[in-house]
TIBAKE-304355 format. One record per residue (C-alpha): residue number from 1; residue in one letter; x, y, z. Coordinates in nm, 4 decimals. Each point is the difference from the previous one (the first is absolute). Layout:
residues N
 num residuo        u        v        w
 NUM       a        X        Y        Z
...
***
This chain:
residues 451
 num residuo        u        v        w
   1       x  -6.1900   7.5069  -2.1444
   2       x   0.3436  -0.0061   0.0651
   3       x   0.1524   0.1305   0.3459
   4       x   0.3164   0.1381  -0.0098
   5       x   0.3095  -0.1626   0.1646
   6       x   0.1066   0.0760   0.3320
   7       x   0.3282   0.1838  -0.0250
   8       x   0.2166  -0.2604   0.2325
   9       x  -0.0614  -0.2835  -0.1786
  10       x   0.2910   0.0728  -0.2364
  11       x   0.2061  -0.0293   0.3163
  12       x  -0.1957  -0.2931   0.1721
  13       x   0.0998  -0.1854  -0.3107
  14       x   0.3733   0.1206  -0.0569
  15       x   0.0625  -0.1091   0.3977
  16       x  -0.1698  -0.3327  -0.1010
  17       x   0.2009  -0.0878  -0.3260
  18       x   0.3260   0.1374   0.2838
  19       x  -0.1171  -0.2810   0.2823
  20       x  -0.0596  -0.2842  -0.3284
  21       x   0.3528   0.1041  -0.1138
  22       x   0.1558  -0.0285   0.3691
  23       x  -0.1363  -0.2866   0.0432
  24       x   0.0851  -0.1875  -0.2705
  25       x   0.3870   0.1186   0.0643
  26       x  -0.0814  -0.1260   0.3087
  27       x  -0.1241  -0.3819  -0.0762
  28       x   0.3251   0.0255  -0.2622
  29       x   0.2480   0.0356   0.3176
  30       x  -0.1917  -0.2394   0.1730
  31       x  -0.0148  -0.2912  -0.2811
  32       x   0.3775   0.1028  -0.0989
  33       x   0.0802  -0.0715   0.3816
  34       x  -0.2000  -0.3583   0.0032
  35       x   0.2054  -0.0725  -0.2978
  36       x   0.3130   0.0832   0.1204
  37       x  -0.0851  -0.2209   0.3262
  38       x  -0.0995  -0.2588  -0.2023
  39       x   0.2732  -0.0106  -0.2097
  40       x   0.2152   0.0173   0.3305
  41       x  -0.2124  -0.3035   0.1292
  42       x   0.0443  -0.2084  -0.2717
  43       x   0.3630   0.0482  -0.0682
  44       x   0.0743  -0.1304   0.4230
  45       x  -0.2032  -0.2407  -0.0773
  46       x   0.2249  -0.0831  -0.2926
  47       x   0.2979   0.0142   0.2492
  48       x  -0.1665  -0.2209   0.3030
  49       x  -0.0691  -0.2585  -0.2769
  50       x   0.3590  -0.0004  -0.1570
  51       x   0.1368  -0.0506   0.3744
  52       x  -0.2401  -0.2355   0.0744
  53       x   0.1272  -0.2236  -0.2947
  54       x   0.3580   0.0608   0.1085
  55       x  -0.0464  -0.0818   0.3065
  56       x  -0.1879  -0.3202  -0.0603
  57       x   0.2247  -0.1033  -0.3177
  58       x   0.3124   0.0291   0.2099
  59       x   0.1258  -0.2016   0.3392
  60       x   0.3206   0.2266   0.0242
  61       x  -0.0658   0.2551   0.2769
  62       x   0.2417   0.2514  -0.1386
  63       x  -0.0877   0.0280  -0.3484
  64       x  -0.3817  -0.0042   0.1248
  65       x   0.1121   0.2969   0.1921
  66       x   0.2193   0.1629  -0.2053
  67       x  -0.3139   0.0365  -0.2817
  68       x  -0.2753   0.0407   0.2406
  69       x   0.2743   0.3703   0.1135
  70       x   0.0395   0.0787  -0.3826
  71       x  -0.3675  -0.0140  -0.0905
  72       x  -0.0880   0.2001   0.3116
  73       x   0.2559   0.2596  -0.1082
  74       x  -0.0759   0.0151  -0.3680
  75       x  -0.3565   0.0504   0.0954
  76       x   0.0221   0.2068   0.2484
  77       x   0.2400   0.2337  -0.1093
  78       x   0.2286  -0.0312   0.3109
  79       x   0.2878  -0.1828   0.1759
  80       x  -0.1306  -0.3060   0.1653
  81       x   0.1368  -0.2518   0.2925
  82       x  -0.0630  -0.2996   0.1668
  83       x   0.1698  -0.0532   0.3344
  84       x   0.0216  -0.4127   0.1227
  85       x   0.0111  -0.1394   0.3363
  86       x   0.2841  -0.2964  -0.0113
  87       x  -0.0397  -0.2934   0.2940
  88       x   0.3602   0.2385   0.1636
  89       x  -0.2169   0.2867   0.0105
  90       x   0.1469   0.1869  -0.2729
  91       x  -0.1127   0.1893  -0.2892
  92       x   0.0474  -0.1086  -0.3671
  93       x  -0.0996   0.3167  -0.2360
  94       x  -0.1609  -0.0617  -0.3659
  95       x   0.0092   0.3538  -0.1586
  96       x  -0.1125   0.1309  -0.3915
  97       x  -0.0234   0.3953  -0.0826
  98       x  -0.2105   0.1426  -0.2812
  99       x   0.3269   0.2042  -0.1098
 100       x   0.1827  -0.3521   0.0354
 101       x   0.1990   0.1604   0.2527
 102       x  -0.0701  -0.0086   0.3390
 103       x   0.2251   0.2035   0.2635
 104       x   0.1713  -0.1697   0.2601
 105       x  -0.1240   0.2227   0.2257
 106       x  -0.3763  -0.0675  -0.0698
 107       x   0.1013  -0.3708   0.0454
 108       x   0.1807   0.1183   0.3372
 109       x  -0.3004   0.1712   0.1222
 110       x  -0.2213  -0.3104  -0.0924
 111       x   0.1947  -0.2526   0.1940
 112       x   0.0254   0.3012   0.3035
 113       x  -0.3789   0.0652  -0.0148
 114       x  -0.0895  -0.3991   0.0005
 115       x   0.1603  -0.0681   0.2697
 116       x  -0.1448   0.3153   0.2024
 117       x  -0.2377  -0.1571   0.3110
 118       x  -0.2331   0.2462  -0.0450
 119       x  -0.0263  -0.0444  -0.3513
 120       x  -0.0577  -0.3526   0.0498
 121       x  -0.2669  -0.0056   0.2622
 122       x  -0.1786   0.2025  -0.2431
 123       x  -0.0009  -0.2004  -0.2401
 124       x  -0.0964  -0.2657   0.2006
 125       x  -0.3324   0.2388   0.1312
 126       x  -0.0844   0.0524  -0.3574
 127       x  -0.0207  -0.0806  -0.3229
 128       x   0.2837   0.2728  -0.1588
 129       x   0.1930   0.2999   0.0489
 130       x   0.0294   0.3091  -0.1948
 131       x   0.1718   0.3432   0.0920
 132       x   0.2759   0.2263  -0.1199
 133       x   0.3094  -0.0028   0.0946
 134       x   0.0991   0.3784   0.0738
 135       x   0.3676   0.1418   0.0672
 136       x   0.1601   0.3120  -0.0957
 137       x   0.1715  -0.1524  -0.2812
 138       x  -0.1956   0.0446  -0.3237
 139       x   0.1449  -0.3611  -0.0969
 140       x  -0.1535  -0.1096   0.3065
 141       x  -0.3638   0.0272  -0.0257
 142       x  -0.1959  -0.2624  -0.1376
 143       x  -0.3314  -0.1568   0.1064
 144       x  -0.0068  -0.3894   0.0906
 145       x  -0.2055  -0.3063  -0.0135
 146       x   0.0250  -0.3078   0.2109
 147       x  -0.2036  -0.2863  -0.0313
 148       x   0.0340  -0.3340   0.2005
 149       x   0.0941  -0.3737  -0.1633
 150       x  -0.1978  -0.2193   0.2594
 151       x  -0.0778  -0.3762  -0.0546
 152       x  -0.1937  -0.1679   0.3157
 153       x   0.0891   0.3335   0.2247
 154       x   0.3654  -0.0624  -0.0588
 155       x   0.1887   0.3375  -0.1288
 156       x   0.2091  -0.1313  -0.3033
 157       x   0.0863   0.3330  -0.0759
 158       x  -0.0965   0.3563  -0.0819
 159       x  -0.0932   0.1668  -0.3212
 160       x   0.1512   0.3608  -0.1106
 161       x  -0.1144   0.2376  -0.2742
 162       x   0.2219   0.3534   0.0285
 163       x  -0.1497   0.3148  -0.2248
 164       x   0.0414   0.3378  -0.0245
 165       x  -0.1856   0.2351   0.2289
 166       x  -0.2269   0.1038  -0.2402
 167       x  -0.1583  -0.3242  -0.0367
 168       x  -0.2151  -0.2245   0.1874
 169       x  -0.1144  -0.2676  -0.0483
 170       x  -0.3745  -0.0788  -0.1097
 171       x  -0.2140  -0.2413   0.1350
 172       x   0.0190  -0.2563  -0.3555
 173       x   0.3730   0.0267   0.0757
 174       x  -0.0340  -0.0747   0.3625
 175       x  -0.2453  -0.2883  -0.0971
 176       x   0.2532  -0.1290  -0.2238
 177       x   0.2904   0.0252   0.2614
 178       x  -0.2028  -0.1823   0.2444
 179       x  -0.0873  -0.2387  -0.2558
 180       x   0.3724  -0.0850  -0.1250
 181       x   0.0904  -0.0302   0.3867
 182       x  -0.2204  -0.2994   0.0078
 183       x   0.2074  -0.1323  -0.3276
 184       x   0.2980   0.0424   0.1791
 185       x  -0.0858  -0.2043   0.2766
 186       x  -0.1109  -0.2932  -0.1959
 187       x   0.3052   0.0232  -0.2267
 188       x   0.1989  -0.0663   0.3170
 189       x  -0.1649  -0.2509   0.1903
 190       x  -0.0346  -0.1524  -0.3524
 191       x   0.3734   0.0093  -0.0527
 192       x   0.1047  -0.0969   0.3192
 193       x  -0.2172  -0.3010   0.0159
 194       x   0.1837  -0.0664  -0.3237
 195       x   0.3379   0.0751   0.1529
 196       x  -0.1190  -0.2365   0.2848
 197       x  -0.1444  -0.2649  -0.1845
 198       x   0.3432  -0.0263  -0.2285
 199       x   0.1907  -0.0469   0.3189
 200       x  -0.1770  -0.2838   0.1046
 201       x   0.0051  -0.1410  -0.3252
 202       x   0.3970   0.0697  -0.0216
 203       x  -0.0117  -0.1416   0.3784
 204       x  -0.1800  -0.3333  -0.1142
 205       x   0.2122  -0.0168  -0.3575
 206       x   0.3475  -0.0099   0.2659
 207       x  -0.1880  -0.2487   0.2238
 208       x  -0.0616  -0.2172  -0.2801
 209       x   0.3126   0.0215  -0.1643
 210       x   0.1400  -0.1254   0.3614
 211       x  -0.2423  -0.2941  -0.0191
 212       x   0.0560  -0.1102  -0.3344
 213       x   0.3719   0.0158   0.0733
 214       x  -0.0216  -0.2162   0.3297
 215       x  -0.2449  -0.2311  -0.1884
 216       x   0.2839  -0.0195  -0.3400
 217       x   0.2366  -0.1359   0.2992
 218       x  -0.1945  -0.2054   0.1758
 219       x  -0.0861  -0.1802  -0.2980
 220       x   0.3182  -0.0315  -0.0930
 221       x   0.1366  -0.0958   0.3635
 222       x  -0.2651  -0.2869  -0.0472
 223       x   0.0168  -0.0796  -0.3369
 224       x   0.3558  -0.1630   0.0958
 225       x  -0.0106  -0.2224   0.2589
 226       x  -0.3226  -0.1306  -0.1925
 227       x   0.1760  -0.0856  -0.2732
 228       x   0.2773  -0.1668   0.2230
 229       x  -0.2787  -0.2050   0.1867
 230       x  -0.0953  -0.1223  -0.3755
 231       x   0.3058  -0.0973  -0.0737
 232       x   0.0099  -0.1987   0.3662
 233       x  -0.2658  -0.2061  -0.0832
 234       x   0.1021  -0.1081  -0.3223
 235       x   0.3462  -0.1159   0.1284
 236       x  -0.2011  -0.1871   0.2779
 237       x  -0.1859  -0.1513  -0.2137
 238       x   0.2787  -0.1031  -0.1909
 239       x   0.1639  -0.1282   0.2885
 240       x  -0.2757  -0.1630   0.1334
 241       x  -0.0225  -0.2398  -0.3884
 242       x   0.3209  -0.0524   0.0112
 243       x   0.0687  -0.1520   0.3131
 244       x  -0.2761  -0.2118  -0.0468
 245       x   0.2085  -0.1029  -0.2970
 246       x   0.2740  -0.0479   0.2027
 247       x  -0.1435  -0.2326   0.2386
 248       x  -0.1639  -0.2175  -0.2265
 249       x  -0.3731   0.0810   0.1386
 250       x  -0.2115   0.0504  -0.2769
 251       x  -0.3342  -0.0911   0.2021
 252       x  -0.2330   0.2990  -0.0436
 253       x  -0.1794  -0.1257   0.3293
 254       x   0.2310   0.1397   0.2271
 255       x  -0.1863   0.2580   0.2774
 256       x   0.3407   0.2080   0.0434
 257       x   0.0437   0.0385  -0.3245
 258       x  -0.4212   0.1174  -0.1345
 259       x   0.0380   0.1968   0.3394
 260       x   0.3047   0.1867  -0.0868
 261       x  -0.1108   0.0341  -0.4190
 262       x  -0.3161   0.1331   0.1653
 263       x   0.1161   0.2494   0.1553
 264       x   0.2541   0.1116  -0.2442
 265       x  -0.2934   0.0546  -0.1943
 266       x  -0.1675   0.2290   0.2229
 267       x   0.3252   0.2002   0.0206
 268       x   0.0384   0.0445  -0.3804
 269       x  -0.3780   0.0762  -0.0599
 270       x   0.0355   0.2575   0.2835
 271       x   0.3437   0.1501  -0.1130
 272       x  -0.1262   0.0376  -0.3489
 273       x  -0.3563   0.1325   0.0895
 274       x   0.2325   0.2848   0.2002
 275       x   0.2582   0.0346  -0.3006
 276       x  -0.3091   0.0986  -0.1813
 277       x  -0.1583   0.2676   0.2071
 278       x   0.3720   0.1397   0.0419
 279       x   0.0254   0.0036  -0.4009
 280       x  -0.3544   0.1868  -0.0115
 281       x   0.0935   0.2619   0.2140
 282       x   0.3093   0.0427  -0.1292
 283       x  -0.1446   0.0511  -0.3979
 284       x  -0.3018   0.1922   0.1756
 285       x   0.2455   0.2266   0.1490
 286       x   0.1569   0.0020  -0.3306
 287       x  -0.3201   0.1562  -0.2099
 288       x  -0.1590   0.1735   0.2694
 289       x   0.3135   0.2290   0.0485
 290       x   0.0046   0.1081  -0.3805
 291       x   0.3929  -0.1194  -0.0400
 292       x  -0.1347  -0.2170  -0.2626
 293       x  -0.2474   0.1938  -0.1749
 294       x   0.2411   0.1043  -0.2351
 295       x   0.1251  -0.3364  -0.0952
 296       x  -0.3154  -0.1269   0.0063
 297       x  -0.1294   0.2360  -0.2807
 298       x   0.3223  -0.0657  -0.1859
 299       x  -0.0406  -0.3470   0.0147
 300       x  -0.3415  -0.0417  -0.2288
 301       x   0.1487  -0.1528  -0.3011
 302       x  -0.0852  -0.3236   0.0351
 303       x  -0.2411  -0.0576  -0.3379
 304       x  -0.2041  -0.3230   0.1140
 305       x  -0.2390  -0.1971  -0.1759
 306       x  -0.2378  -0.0649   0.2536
 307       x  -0.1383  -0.3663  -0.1464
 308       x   0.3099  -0.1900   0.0094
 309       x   0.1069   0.1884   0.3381
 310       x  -0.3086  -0.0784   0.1725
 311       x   0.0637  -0.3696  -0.0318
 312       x   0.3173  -0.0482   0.0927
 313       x  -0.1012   0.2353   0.3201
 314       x  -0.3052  -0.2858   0.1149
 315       x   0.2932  -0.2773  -0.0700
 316       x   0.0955   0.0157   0.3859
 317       x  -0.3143   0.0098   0.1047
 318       x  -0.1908  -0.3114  -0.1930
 319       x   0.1442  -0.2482   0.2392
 320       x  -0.1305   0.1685   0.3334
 321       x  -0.3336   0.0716  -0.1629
 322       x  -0.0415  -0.3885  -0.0977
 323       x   0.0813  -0.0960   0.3074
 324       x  -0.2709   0.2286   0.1380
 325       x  -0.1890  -0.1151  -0.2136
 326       x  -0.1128   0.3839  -0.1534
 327       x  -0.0172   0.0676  -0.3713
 328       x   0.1234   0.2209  -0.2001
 329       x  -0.1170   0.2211  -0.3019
 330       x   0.2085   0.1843  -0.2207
 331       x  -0.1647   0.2245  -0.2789
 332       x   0.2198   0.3114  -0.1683
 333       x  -0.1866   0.1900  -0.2835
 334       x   0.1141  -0.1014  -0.3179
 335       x   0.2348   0.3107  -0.1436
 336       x   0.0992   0.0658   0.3222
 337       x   0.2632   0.2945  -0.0516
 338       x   0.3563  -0.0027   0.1291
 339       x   0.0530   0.2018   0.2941
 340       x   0.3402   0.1812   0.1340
 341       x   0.0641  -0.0042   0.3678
 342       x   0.2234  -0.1578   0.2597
 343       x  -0.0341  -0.3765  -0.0351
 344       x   0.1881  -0.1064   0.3172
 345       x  -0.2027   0.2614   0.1878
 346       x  -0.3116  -0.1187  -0.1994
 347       x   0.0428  -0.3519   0.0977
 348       x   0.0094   0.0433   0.3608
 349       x  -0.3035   0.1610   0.0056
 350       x  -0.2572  -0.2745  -0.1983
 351       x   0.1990  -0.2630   0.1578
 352       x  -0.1045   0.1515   0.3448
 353       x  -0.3591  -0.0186  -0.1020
 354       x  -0.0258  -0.3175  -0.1206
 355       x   0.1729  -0.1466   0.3222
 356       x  -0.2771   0.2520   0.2075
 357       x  -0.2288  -0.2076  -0.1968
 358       x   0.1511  -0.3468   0.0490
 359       x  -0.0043   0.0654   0.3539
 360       x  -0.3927   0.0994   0.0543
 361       x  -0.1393  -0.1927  -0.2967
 362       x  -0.2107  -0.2867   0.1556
 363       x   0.0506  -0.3707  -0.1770
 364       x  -0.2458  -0.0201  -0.3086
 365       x  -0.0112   0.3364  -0.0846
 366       x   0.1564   0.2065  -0.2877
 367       x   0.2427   0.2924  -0.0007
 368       x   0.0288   0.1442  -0.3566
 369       x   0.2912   0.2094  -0.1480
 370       x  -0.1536   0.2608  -0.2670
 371       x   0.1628   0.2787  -0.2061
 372       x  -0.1396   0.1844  -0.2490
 373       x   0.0754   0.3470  -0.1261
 374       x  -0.1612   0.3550  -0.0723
 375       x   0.0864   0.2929  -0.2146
 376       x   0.2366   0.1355   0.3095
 377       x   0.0840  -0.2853   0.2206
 378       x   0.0294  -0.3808   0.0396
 379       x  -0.2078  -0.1283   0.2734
 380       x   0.1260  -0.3478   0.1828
 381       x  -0.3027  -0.1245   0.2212
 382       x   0.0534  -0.2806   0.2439
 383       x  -0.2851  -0.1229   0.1607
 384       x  -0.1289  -0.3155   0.2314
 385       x  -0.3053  -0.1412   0.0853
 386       x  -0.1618  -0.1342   0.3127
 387       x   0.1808   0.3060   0.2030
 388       x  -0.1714   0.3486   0.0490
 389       x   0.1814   0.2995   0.2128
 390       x  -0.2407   0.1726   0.2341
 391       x   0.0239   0.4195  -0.1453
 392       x   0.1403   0.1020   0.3437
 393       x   0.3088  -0.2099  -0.0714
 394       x   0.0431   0.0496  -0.3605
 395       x   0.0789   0.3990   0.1254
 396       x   0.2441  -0.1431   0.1761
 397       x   0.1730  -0.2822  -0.1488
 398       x   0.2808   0.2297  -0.2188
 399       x   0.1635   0.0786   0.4062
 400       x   0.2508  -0.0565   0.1692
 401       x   0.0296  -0.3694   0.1631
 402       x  -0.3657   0.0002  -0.0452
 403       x  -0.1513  -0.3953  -0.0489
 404       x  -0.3840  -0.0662  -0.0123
 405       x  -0.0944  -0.1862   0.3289
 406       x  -0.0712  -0.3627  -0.0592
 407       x   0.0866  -0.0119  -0.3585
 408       x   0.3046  -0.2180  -0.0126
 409       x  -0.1518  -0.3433  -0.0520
 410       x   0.2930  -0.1664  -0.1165
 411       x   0.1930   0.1533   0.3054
 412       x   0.3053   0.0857  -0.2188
 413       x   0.0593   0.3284   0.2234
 414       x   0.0866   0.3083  -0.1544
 415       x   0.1816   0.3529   0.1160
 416       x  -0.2567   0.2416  -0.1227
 417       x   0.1719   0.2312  -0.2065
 418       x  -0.0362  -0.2275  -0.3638
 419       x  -0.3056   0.2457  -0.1190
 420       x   0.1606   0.2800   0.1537
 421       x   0.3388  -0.0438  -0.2485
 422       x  -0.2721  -0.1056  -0.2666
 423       x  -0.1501   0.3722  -0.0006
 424       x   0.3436   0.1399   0.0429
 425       x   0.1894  -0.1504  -0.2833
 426       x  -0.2841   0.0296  -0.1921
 427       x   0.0363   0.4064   0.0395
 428       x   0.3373  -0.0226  -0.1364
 429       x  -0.1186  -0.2143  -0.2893
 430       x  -0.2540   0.2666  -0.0627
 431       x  -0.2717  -0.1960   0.0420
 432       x  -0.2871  -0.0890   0.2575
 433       x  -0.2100  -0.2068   0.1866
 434       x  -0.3816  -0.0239   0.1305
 435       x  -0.1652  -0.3170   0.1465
 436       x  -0.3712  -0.1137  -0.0055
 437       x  -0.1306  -0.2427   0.1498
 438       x  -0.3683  -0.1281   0.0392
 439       x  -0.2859  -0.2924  -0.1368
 440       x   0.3087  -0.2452   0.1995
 441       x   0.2508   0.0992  -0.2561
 442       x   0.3535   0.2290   0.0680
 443       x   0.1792   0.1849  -0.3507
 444       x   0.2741   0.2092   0.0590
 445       x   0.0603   0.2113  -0.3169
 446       x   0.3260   0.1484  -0.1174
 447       x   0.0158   0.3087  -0.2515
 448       x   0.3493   0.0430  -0.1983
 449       x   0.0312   0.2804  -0.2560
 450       x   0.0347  -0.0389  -0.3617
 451       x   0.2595   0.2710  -0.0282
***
């Protein structure tokens, strides 16, 4: 049996379907707000990346500055500042305007307002500012932002965001001021480490310059009397034959006479040994200052043919090795190719090696000369037995005046800078070097390019 409807229900469920269609308007507002924030999230995100990369791609404060002020006022939709502390306690303004024209006077009010005390202790009592600016002048009211650039509690400078009064800023945009503050300061300590760091390097470049120069002339100031002292010894020596001649005593007995030739000897051994260090420094000088890069690199158009060069190279040598009683090996690779470089240049280095290895070879062991080639380069290999370089000194060897203790067993002397103009020249040739050295064996190996 059916009971009849209560009359109300007709209006309980027309208020219902009223409250379902309220609220639904309701959630609408609600999601369309979450989406706008959102979308406003995301696109200061956007903008705290983009500065982020400017700031770390550049180590120029101002242009660092300059976009972190035009981002900030493209996104923000207002004229934007940032005020700098310079070491006289002045301030340097960086300024950038939605319209792309800021007012002088905003930029007078700025500089007025940032150097207010009370301004700055607040700033220093908290983390920003904002309030409007309020005068009888329409032109005249605005709200502003301030915002602190602090790096180790050390005020670098303030930043400003000036708006209209009818805007405020939200809490994202706040975040996102706060956040490009931080920027800031890193962009100028960055930059003025920079700035720093060049100065000492422009510092040290000047100080070099001055050594190098005093070194060129005190080379030079020694380089002649040296060669006068040569010169000396030779007419003394001269001398001292011919008045031997003169007086008829050919006896070779004489204890004046070996004395004096003695001694003669020492002083033309010495002078030369010091003639040769001079001459080092001076060509060291020479590549290490780059005044012959140029030549150098024009001067690789020597075509050699490595087999017949490579003997008349040992030539010098096969008498001192004899007498040493060391042997030598030669083996080149058959089809060896020509190679175009500096010969002069070319020959001072292998002959260098081969005398290193003269002087450390022990009697009765072998030093062998070996060149072979590759699809890129020609490698020259010249090795010795019976002598092995501890690893701590073979990271050395290529410095300065740098000898291996103990090594010279044929106590020929040396100045320690004949490796060092090895590796040099060999960087204007184009080439390289690398040693190993173990199993009692040493091989210096030389790489020159094909082309």
């Amino acid at each position: 049996m059916l009971t009849s409807l209560p009359e109300s229900l007709p209006e309980i469920c027309s208020q219902f379907l009223s409250s379902l269609s309220s609220t639904d308007v309701d959630l609408k507002a609600q999601m369309q707000g979450c989406v706008v924030q959102l979308q406003q999230a995301l696109e200061i995100e956007q903008t705290l990346s983009r500065i982020s990369e400017t700031v770390r791609a550049s180590l120029d404060e101002t242009f660092s500055l300059n976009a972190v002020v035009q981002e900030l006022a493209l996104e923000l939709e207002a004229d934007c500042y940032i005020v700098l502390r310079t070491d006289t306690d002045q301030q340097r303004l960086i300024s950038s305007s939605s319209s792309q024209a800021p007012t002088s006077s905003f930029q007078t009010k700025v500089l007025s307002l940032d150097h207010d005390p009370e301004i700055n202790h607040c700033l220093r009592a908290t983390d920003y500012l904002q309030f409007c600016f309020n005068t009888n002048l329409p032109e005249e009211k605005f709200t502003l932002f301030a915002c602190s650039i602090n790096h180790n509690d050390e005020n670098l400078g303030n930043l400003w965001v000036i708006q209209a009064t009818s805007k405020t800023l939200t809490e994202l945009e706040i975040h996102l001021l706060q956040k490009v503050a931080k920027q800031c300061a890193i962009a100028i300590q960055q930059s003025r480490l920079y700035q720093a760091a060049q100065s000492q390097v422009e510092e040290l470049k000047q100080l070099n310059e001055v050594k190098d120069n005093f070194l060129n002339q005190a080379i030079h100031d020694l380089r002649s009397p040296l060669a006068n002292m040569q010169l000396a010894i030779h007419m003394l020596e001269h001398q001292l034959a011919a008045g031997r001649s003169d007086s008829g005593d050919t006896s070779q007995q004489n204890p004046a006479y070996i004395k004096t030739l003695t001694h003669l000897k020492i002083l033309q051994t010495e002078c030369e040994r010091e003639l040769t260090l001079v001459n080092n420094l001076l060509e060291l000088q020479r590549l290490e200052s780059g005044l012959a890069s140029e030549k150098q690199s024009l001067d690789l158009v020597d075509a050699i043919d490595l087999r017949d060069w490579l003997i008349d190279l040992i030539r010098p040598f096969e008498d001192r090795i004899q007498q040493r009683q060391i042997t030598l090996e030669l083996q080149i690779a058959p089809c060896l190719p020509t190679i175009v470089s500096d010969s002069d240049t070319l020959h001072r280095v292998l002959s260098e090696l081969l005398h290193n290895a003269c002087k450390y070879t022990p009697p009765h062991e072998t030093i062998s000369i070996h060149a072979r080639s590759s699809s890129e380069c020609v490698q020259i290999e010249i090795s010795n037995s019976g002598v092995e370089i501890p690893v701590e000194e073979q990271l050395r060897i290529f410095d300065k005046f740098y000898r291996i203790p103990n090594s010279d067993r044929w106590k020929q002397g040396g100045t320690g800078l004949g490796l060092t103009l090895v590796k040099e020249m060999l960087v204007h040739l184009r080439g390289s070097i690398y040693i190993e050295s173990g199993s009692g064996q040493t091989c210096f190996t030389i790489q020159l390019p094909l082309r």
